[in-house]
C-alpha atoms as an extended CHARMM CRD file, in Angstrom:
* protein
*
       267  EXT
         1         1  UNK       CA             47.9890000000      238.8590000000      272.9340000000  PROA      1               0.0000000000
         2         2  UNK       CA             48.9760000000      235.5530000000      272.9160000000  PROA      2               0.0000000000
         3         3  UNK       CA             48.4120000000      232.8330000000      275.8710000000  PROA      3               0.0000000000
         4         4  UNK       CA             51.6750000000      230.8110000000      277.1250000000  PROA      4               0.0000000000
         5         5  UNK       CA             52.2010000000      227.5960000000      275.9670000000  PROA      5               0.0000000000
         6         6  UNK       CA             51.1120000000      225.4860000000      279.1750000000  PROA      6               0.0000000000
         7         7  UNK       CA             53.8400000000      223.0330000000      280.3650000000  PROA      7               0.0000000000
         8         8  UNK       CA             52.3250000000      219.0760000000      280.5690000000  PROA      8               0.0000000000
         9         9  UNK       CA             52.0890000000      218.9160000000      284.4840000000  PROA      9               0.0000000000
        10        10  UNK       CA             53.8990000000      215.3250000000      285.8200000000  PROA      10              0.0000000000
        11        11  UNK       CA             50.8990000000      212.8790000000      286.1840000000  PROA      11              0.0000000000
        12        12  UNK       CA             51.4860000000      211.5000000000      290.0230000000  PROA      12              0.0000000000
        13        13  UNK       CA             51.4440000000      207.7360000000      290.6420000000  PROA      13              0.0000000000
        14        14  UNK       CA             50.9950000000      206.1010000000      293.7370000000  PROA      14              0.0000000000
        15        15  UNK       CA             53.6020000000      204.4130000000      294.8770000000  PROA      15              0.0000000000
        16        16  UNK       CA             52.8900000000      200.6880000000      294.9270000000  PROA      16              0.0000000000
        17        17  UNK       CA             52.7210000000      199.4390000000      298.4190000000  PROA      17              0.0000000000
        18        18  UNK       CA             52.4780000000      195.8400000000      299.6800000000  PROA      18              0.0000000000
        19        19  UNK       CA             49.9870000000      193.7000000000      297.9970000000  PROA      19              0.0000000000
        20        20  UNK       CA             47.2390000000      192.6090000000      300.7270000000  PROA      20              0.0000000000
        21        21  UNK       CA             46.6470000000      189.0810000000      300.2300000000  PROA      21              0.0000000000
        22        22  UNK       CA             43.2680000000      187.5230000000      301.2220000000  PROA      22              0.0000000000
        23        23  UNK       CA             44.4030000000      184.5300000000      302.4290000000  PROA      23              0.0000000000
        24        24  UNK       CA             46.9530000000      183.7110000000      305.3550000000  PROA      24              0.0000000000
        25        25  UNK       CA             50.2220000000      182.2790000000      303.7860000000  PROA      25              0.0000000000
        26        26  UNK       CA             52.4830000000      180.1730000000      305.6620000000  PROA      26              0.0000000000
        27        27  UNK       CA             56.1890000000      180.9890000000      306.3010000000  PROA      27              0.0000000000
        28        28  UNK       CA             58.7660000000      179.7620000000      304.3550000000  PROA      28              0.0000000000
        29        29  UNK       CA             60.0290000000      177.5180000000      307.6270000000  PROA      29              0.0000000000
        30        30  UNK       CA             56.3650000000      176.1030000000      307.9140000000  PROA      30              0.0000000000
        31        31  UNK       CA             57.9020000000      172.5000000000      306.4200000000  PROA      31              0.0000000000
        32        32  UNK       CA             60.6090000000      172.7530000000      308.9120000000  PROA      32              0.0000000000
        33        33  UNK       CA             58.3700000000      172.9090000000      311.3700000000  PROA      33              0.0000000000
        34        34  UNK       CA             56.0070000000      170.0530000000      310.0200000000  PROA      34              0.0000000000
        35        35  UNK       CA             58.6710000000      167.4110000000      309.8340000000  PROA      35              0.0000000000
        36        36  UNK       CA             60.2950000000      168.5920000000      313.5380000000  PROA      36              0.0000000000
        37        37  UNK       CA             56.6100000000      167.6730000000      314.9530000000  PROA      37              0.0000000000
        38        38  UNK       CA             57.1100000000      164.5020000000      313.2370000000  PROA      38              0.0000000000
        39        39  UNK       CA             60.0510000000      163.8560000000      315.0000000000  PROA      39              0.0000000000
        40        40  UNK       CA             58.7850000000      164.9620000000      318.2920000000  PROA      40              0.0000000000
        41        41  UNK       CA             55.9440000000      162.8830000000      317.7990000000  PROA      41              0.0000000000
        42        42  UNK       CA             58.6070000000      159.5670000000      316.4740000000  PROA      42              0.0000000000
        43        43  UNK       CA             60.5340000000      159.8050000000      320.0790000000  PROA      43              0.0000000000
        44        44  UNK       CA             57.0480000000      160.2900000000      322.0470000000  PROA      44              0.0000000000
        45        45  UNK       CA             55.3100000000      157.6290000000      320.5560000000  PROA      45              0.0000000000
        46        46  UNK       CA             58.4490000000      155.2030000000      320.6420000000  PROA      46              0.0000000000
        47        47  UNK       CA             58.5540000000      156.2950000000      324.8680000000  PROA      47              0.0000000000
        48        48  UNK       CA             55.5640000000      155.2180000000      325.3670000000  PROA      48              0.0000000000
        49        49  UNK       CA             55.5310000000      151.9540000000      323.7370000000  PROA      49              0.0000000000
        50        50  UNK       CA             58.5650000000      151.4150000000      326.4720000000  PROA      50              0.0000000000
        51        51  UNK       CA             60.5960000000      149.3970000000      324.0190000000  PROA      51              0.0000000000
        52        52  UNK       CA             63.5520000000      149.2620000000      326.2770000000  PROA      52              0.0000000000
        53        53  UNK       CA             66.8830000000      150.8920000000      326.0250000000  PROA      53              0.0000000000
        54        54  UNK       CA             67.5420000000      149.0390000000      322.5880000000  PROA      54              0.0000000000
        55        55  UNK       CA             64.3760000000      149.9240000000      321.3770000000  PROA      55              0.0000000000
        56        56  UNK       CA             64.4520000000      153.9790000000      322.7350000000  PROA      56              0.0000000000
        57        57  UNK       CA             68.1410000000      154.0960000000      320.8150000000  PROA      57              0.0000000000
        58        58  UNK       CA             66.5580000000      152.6040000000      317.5390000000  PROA      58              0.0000000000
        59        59  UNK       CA             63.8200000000      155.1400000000      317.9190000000  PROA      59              0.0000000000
        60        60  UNK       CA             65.3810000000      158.2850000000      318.5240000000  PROA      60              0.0000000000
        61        61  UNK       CA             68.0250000000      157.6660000000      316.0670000000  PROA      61              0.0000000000
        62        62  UNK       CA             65.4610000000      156.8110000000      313.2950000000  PROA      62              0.0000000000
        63        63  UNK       CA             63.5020000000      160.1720000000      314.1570000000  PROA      63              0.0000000000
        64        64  UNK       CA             66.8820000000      162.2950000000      313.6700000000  PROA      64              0.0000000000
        65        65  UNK       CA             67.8890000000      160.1210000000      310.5740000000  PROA      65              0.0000000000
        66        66  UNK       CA             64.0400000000      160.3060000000      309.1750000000  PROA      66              0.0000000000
        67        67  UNK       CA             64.0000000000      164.2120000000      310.2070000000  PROA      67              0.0000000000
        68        68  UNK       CA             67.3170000000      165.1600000000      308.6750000000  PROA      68              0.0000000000
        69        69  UNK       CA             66.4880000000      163.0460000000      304.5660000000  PROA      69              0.0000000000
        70        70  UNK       CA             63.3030000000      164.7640000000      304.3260000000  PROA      70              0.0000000000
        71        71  UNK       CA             64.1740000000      168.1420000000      305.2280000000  PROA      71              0.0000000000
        72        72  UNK       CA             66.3700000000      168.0620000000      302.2650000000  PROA      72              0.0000000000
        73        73  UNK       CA             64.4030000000      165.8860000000      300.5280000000  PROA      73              0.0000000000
        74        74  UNK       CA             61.7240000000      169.0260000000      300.7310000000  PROA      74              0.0000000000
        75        75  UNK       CA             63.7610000000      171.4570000000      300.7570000000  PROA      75              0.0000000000
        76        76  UNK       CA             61.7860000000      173.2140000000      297.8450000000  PROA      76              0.0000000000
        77        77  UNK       CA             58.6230000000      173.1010000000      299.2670000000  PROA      77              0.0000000000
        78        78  UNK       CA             56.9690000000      175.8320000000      301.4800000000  PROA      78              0.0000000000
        79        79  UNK       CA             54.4220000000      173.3620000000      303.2590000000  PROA      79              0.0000000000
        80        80  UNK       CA             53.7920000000      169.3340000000      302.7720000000  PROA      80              0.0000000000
        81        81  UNK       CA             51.0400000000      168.6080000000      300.8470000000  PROA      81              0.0000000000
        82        82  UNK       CA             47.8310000000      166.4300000000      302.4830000000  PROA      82              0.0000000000
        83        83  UNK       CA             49.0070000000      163.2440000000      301.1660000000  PROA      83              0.0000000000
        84        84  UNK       CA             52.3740000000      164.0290000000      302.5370000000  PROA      84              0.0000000000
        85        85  UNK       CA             50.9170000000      164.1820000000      305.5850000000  PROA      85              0.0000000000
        86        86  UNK       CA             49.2940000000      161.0540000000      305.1420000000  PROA      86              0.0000000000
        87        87  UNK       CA             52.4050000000      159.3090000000      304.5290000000  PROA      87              0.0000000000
        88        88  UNK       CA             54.5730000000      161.3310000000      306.7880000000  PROA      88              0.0000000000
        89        89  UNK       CA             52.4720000000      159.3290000000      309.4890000000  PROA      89              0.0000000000
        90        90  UNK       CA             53.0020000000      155.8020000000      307.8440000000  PROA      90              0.0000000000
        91        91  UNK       CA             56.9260000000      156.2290000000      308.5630000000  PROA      91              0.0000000000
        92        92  UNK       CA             56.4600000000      157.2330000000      312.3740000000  PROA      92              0.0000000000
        93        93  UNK       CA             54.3750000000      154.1630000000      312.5300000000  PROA      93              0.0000000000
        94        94  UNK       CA             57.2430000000      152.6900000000      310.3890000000  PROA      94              0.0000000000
        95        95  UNK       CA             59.5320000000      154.3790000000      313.3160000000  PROA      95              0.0000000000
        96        96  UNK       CA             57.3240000000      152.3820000000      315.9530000000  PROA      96              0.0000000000
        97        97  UNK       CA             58.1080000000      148.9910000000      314.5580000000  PROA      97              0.0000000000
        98        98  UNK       CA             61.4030000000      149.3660000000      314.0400000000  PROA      98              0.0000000000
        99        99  UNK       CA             62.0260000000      150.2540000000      317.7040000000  PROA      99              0.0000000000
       100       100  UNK       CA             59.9970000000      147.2370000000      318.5290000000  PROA      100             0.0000000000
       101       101  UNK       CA             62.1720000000      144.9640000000      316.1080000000  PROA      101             0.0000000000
       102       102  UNK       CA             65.3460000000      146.3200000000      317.6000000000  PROA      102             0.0000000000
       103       103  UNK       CA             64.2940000000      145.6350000000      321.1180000000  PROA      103             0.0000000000
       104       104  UNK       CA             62.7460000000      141.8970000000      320.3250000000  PROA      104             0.0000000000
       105       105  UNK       CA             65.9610000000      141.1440000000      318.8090000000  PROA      105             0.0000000000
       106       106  UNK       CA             68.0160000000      141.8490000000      321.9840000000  PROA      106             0.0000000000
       107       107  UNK       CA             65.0360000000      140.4340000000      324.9330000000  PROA      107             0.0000000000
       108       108  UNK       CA             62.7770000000      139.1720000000      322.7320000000  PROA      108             0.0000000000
       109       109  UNK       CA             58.9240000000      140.4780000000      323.9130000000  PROA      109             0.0000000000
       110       110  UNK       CA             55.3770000000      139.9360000000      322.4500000000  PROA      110             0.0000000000
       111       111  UNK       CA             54.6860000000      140.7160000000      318.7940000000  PROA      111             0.0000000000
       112       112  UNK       CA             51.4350000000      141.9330000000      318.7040000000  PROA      112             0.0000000000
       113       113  UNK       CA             52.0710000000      145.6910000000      318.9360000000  PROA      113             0.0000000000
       114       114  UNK       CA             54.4400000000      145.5380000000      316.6400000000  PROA      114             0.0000000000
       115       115  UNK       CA             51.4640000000      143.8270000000      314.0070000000  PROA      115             0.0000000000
       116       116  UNK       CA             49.1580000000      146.3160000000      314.7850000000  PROA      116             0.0000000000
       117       117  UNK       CA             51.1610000000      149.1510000000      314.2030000000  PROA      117             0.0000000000
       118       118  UNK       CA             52.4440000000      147.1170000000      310.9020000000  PROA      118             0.0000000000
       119       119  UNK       CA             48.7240000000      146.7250000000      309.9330000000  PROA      119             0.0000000000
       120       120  UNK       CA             47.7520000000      150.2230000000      310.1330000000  PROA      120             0.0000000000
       121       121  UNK       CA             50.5960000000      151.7000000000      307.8660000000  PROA      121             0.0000000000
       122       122  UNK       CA             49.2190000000      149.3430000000      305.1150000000  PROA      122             0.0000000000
       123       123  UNK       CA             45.6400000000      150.3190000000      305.6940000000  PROA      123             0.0000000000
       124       124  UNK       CA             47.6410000000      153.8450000000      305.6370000000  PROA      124             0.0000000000
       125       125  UNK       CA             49.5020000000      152.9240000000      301.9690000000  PROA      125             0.0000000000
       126       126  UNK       CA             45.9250000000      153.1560000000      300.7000000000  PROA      126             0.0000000000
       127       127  UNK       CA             44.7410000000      156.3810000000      301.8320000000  PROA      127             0.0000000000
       128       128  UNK       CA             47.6030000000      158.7930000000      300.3430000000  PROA      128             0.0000000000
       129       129  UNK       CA             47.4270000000      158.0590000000      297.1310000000  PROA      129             0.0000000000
       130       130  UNK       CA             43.5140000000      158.7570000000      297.0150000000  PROA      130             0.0000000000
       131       131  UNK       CA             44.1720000000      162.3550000000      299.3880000000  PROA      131             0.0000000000
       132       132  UNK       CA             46.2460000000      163.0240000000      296.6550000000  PROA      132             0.0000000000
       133       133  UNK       CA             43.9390000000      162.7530000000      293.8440000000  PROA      133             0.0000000000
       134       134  UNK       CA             40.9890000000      164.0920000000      295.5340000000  PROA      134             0.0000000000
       135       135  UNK       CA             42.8850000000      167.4320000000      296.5950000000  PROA      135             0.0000000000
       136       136  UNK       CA             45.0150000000      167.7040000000      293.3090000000  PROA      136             0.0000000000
       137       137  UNK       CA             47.8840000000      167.9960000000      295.2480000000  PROA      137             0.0000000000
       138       138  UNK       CA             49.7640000000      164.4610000000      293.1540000000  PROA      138             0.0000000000
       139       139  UNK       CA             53.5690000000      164.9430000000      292.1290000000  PROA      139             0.0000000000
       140       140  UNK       CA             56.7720000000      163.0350000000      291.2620000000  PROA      140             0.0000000000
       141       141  UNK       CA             58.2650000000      163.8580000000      294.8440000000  PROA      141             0.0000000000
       142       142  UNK       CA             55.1210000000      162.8010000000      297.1200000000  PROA      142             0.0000000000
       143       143  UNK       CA             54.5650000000      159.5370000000      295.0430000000  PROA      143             0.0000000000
       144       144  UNK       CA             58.3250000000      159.2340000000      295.4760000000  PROA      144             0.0000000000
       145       145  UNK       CA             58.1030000000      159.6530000000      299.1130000000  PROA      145             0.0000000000
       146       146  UNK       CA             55.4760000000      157.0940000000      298.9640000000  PROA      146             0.0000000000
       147       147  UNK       CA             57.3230000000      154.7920000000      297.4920000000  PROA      147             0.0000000000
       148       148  UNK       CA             60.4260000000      155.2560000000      299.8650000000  PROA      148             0.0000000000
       149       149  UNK       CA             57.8460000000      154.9080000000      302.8520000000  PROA      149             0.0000000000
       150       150  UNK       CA             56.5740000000      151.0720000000      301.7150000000  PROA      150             0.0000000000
       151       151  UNK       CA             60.1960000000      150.1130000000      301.1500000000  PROA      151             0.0000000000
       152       152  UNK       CA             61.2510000000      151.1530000000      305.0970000000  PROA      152             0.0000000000
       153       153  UNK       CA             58.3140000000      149.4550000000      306.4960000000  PROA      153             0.0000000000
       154       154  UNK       CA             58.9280000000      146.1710000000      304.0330000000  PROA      154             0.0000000000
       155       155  UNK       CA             62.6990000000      146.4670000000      305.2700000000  PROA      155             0.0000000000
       156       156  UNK       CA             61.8330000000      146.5580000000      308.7790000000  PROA      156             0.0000000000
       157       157  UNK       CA             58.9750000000      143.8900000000      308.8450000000  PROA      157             0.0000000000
       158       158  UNK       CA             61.4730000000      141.5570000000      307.0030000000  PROA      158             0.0000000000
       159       159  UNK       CA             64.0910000000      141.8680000000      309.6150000000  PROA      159             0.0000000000
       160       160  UNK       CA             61.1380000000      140.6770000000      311.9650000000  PROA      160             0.0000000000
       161       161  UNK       CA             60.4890000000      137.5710000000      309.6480000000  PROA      161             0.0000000000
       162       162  UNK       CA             63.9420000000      136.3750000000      309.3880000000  PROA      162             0.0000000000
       163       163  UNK       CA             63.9120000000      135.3770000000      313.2790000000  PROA      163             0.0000000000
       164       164  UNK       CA             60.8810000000      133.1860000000      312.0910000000  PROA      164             0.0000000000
       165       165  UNK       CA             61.8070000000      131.8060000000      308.7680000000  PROA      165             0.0000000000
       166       166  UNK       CA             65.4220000000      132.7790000000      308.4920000000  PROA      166             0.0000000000
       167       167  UNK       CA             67.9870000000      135.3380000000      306.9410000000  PROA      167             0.0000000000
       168       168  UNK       CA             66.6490000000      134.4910000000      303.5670000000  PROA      168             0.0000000000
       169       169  UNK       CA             63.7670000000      136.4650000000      304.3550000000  PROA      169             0.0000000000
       170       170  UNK       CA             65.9300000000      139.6400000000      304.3550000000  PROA      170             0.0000000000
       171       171  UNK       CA             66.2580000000      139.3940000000      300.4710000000  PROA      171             0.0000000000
       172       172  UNK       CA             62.2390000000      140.8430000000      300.2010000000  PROA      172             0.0000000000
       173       173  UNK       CA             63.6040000000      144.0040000000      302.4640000000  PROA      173             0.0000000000
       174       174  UNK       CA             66.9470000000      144.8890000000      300.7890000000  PROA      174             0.0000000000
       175       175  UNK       CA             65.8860000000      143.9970000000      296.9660000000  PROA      175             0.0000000000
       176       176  UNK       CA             64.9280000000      147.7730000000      296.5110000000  PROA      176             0.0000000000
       177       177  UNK       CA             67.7130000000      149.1090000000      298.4250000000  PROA      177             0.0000000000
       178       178  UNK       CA             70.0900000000      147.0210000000      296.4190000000  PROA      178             0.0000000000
       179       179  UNK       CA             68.3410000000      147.8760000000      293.5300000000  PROA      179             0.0000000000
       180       180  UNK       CA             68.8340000000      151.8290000000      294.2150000000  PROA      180             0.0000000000
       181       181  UNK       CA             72.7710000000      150.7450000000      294.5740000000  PROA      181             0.0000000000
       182       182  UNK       CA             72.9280000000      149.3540000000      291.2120000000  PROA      182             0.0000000000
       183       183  UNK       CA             71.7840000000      152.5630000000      289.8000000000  PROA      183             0.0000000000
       184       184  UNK       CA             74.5700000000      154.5130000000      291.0660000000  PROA      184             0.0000000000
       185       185  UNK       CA             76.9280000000      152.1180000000      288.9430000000  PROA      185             0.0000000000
       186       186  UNK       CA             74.2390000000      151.8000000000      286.2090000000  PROA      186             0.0000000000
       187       187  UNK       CA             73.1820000000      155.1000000000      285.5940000000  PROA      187             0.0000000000
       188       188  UNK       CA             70.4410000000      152.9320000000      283.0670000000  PROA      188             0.0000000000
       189       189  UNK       CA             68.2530000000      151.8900000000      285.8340000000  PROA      189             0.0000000000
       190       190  UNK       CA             67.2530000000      155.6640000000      286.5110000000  PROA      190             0.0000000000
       191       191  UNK       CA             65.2110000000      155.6640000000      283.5330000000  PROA      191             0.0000000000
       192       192  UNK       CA             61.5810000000      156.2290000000      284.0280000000  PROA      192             0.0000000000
       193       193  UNK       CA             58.9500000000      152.6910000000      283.9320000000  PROA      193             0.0000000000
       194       194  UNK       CA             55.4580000000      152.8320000000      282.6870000000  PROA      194             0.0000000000
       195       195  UNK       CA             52.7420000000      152.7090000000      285.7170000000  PROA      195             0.0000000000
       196       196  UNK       CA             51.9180000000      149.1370000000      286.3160000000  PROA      196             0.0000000000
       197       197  UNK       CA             49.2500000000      147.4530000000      288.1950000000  PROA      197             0.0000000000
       198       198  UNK       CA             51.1900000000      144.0270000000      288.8450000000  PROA      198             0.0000000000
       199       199  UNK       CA             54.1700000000      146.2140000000      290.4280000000  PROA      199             0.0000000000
       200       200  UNK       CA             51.7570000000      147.7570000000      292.3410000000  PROA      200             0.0000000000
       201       201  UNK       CA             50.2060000000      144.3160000000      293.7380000000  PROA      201             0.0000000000
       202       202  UNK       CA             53.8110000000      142.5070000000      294.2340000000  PROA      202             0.0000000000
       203       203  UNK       CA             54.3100000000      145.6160000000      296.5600000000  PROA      203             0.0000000000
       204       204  UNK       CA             51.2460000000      144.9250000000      298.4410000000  PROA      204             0.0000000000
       205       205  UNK       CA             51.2340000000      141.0790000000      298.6110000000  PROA      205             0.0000000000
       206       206  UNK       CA             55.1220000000      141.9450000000      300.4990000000  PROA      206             0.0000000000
       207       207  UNK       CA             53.6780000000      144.0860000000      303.0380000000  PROA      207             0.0000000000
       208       208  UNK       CA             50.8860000000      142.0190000000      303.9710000000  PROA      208             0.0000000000
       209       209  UNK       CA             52.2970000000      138.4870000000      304.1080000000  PROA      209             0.0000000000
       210       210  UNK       CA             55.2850000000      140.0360000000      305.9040000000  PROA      210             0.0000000000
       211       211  UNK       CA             52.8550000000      141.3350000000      308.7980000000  PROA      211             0.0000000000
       212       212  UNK       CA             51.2010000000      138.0570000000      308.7480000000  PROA      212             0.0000000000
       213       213  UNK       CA             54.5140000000      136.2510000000      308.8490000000  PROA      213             0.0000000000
       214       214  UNK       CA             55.3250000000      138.1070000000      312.1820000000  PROA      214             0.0000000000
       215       215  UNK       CA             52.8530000000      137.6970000000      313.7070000000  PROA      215             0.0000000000
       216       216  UNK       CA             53.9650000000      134.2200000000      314.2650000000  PROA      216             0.0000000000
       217       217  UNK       CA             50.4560000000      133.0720000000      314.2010000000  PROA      217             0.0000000000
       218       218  UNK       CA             50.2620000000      131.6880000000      310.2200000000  PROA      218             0.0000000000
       219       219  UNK       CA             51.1460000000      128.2340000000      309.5610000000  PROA      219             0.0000000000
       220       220  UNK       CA             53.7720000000      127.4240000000      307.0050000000  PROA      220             0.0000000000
       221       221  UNK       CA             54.6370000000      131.0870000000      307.4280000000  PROA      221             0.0000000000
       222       222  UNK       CA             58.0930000000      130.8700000000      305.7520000000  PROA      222             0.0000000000
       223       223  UNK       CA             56.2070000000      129.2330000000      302.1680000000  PROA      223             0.0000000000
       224       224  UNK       CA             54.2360000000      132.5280000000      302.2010000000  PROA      224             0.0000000000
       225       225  UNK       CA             57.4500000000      134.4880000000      302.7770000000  PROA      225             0.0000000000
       226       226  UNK       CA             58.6100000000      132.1750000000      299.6930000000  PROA      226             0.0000000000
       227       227  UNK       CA             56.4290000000      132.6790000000      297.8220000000  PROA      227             0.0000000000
       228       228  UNK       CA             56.1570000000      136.2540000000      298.4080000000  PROA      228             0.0000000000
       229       229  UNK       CA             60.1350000000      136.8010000000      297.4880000000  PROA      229             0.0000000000
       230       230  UNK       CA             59.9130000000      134.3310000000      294.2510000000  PROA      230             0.0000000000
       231       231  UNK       CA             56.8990000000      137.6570000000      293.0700000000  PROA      231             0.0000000000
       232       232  UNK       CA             59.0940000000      140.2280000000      293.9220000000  PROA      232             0.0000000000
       233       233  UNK       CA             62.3460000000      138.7040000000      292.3690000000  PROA      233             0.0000000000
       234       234  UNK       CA             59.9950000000      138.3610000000      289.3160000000  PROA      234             0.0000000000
       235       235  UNK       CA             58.4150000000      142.1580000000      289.7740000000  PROA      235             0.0000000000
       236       236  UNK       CA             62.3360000000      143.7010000000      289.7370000000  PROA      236             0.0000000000
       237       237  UNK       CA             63.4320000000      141.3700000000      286.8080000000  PROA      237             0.0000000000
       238       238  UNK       CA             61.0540000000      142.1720000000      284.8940000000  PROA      238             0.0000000000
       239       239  UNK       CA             61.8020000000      145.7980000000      285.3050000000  PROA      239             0.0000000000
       240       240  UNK       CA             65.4890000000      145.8390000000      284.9430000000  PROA      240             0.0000000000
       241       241  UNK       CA             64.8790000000      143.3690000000      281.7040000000  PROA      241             0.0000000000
       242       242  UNK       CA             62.6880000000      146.2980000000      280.1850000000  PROA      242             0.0000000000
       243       243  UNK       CA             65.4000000000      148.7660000000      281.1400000000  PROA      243             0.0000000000
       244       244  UNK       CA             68.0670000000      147.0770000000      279.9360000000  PROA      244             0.0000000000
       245       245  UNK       CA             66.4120000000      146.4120000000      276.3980000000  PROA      245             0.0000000000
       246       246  UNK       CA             65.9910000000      150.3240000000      276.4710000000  PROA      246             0.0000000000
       247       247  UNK       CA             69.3330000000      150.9240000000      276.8950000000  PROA      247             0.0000000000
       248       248  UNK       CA             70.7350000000      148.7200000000      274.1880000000  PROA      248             0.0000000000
       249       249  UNK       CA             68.2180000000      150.8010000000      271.9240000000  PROA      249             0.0000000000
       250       250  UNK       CA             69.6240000000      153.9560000000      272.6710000000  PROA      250             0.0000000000
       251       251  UNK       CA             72.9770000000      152.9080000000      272.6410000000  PROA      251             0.0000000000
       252       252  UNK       CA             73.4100000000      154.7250000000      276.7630000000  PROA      252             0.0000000000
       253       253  UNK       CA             71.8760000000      157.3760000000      278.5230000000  PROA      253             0.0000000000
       254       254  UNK       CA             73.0820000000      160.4740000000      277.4870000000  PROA      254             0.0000000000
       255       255  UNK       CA             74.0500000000      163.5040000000      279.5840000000  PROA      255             0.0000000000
       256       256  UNK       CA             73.5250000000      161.3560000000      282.5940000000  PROA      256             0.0000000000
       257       257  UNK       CA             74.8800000000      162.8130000000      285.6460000000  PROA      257             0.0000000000
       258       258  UNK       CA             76.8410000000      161.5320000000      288.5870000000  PROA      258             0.0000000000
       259       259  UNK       CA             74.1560000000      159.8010000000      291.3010000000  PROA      259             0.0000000000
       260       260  UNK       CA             73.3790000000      161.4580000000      294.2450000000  PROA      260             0.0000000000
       261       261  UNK       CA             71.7720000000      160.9570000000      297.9540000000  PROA      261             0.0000000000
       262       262  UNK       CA             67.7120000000      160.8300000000      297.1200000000  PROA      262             0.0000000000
       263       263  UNK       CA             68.3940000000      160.2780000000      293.7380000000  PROA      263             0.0000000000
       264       264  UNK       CA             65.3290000000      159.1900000000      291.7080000000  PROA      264             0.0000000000
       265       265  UNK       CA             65.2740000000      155.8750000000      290.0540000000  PROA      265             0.0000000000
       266       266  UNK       CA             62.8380000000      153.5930000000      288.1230000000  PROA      266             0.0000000000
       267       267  UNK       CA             61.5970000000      151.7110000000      291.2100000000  PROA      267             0.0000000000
């Protein structure tokens, strides 16, 4: 008598279910938000300095401006990083002295708020770039975002310094901006530069003899301020000298794209 052949039973599987994570992840609105309490924290800070109704204006509208170019500016990212953080405070403080500026250029008013609050986002400029380092959290966008955070605060000290020395003094504020201009007719300028420590200084040397310069307290303040623009018009030729020798090598940029808001560029 023979046995039946047995039929291969189906093996069951569990179903997969949802992966239990250990740790607590954020939502995906988390960097919303972060920079929205930045913003909050902007038009709070700027009311209680009491800048006036020039000065609240300047404020507010620098929050919403500041709040709207780095939402898309991070639009990839979950969360900011702890050296965005770091920096994300250096432009409220930024924030602060521009509504101070505003309002000193309408009634005029005491300075030394405004140098404080200058002061500490330099002492500030320093402490990102080592969070960064120390947490491994370092990339193109945050040192970007650096970057874009010295050149607000240089812009709005300089507008400060040019009721003490002159409009001359504007030149060490616009420089970058007019720089990022240029690239957008000289797709070129985009290219990447080499990490350098005398760029590095030049930015530095700006920030602080600015803050000294308004503080109306210096002597001979606007040969400092001089001084301070001949480095700086020396930093950025130098820079667009080495790009333009690049681009004469390779004969143009190729596939180079049209430019765009938050574009990168060399400086």
């Amino acid at each position: 008598m023979t046995r039946p052949m047995a039929v291969p039973r189906p093996v069951s599987r569990p179903v997969p279910g949802p992966v239990l994570r250990t740790g607590r992840r954020r939502p995906l609105a988390w960097r919303s938000w972060e920079l929205a309490g930045a913003a909050f924290v902007q038009v709070a800070a700027v009311a209680a300095l009491r800048p006036g109704a020039v000065g609240l204006a300047v404020g507010i509208g620098y929050a919403l401006a500041a709040w709207g170019v780095l939402e898309f500016a991070f639009r990839g990212r979950r969360a900011l990083g702890p050296a965005d953080h770091v920096t994300l405070a250096r432009v409220v403080l930024a924030g602060c002295v521009a509504a101070l500026v505003a309002e000193r250029l309408v009634h005029g008013g005491p300075v030394a708020v405004l140098v404080a609050l200058a002061a500490a986002a330099l002492v500030l400029d320093g402490v990102d770039g080592q969070v960064a380092r120390r947490t491994g959290t370092s990339s193109g966008l945050g040192a970007r975002f650096d970057m874009e955070a010295d050149a607000l605060l240089i812009l709005v000290l300089s507008v400060q310094v040019a009721t003490v020395t002159g409009p001359w003094a504007l030149a060490i504020g616009t420089m970058r901006y007019a720089f990022v201009a240029a690239a957008w007719a000289a797709p070129w300028l985009r290219a990447p530069l080499p990490p350098s420590f005398a760029r590095k200084a030049v930015a530095v040397v700006q920030g602080v003899v600015l803050t000294a310069a308004a503080s109306g307290a210096v002597p001979f303040a606007w040969a400092l301020v001089a001084a301070a623009l001949a480095l700086l018009a020396w930093s950025f030729g130098r820079d667009v000298l080495a790009l333009g020798l690049r681009h004469r090598r390779e004969r143009g940029v190729r596939g180079a794209r049209r430019a765009r808001v938050l574009d990168p560029v060399a400086r």
